[in-house]
Structure formats: structure tokens, C-alpha cells
N, C-alpha and C positions, 0 to 999 in steps of 0.2 A: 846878230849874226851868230851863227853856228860854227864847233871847232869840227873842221871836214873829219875829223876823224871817229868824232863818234855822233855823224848821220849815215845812216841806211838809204839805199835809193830802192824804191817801191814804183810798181807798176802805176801808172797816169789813170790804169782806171779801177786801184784801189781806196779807197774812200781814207780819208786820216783817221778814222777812228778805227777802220779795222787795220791796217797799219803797225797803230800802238800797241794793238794787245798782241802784234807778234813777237814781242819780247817780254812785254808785262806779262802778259797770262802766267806762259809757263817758267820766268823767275819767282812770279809770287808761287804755283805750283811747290816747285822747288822748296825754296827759302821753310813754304810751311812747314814740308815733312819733313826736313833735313836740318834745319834751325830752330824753327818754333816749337813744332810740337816732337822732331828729334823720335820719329816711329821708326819703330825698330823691327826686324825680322818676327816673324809669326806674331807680331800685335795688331789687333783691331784699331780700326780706326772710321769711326762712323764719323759720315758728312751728309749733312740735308745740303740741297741745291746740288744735289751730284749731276744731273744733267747741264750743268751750267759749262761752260768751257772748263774753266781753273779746276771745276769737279772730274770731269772727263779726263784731265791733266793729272788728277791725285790717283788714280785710278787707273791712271796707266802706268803711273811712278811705284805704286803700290806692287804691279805684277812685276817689277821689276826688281824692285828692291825688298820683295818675297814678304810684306807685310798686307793686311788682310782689309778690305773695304767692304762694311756697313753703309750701301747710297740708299738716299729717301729721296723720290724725286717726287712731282705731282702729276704726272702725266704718263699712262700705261706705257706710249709709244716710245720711252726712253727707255724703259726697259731692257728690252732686248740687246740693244747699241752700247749699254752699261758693261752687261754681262760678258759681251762680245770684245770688249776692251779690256778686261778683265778682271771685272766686280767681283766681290766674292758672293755677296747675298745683297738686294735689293728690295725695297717695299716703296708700293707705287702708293700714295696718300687718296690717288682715286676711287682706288679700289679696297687700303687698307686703313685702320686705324695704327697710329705708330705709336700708339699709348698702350694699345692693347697688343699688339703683336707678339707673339710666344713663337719659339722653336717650331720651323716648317711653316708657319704663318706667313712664310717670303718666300720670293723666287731666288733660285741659286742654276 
């Protein structure tokens, strides 16, 4: 049994798993910039699997908290939706080498 206070009541035709990650996602988000890795104003912060939820979540935290996101996704079509949330510079793996990448070699 659960203590009522700390359950959440969710829609009957939300599935448990998407559910769970309405809290998890964006505390792990959080937690990362703000405890672990502790990013600071005007610092880069590159994350492969940016397209992922938790990436989308870093990268919005980023435009807020005015620090700068490096995303490498695999797929062109996140692109844009990256930028749009407010990437700084992205590089699609479909189309890039992320080994080779030099200045302007990405979409900003």
C-alpha cells in the first residue's frame, strides 16, 4: 500500500509507464545540470541522445538557466524541434561525422 500522499492520480488512459516519467524525466533533467554536472552560465554542455526526452528537458533548462547546448542526435528530423526549444548548435549523425565536425559543420 501506498502513503496517499505521495501518489499522483493520472488519466485511466495514460499507460504506467508514461505516467512515471512525468516526474522522473524532468528531476533527473534537473538534478543533472544543477547537481551533477553543476553548468553554469555561458558553459557548453554537449549531450548525445539529445533528441531523447531528458535531452529535450536539458535543453530547455539550458535556455533558461542561459548555459549553451552542444545536441548530437541520429535523426535529421530532430533537428529542427532541438533548435526550436532552444539548442544552441546541433549535429545530426545522419548526415554528420561527430568526429570530424569543425566550426559551421552544424546546424545552429
Amino acid at each position: 500500500m501506498a502513503d496517499a500522499g505521495r501518489v499522483l492520480a493520472v488519466p485511466d488512459t495514460m499507460s504506467a509507464s508514461t505516467a512515471s516519467q512525468l516526474l522522473t524525466n524532468p528531476l533527473t533533467a534537473v538534478l543533472l545540470v544543477t547537481r551533477e554536472l553543476v553548468v553554469a552560465r555561458d558553459e557548453w554542455l554537449l549531450q548525445t541522445a539529445a533528441g531523447s526526452t531528458v535531452g529535450k528537458l536539458v535543453v530547455q533548462l539550458g535556455h533558461h538557466y542561459g548555459f549553451k547546448t552542444f545536441n548530437v542526435v541520429r535523426r535529421r528530423s530532430a533537428v529542427q524541434e532541438l533548435l526550436e526549444l532552444g539548442g544552441t548548435e546541433v549535429i545530426c549523425t545522419e548526415d554528420q561525422d561527430v568526429g570530424r565536425a569543425r566550426g559551421g559543420d552544424y546546424r545552429r
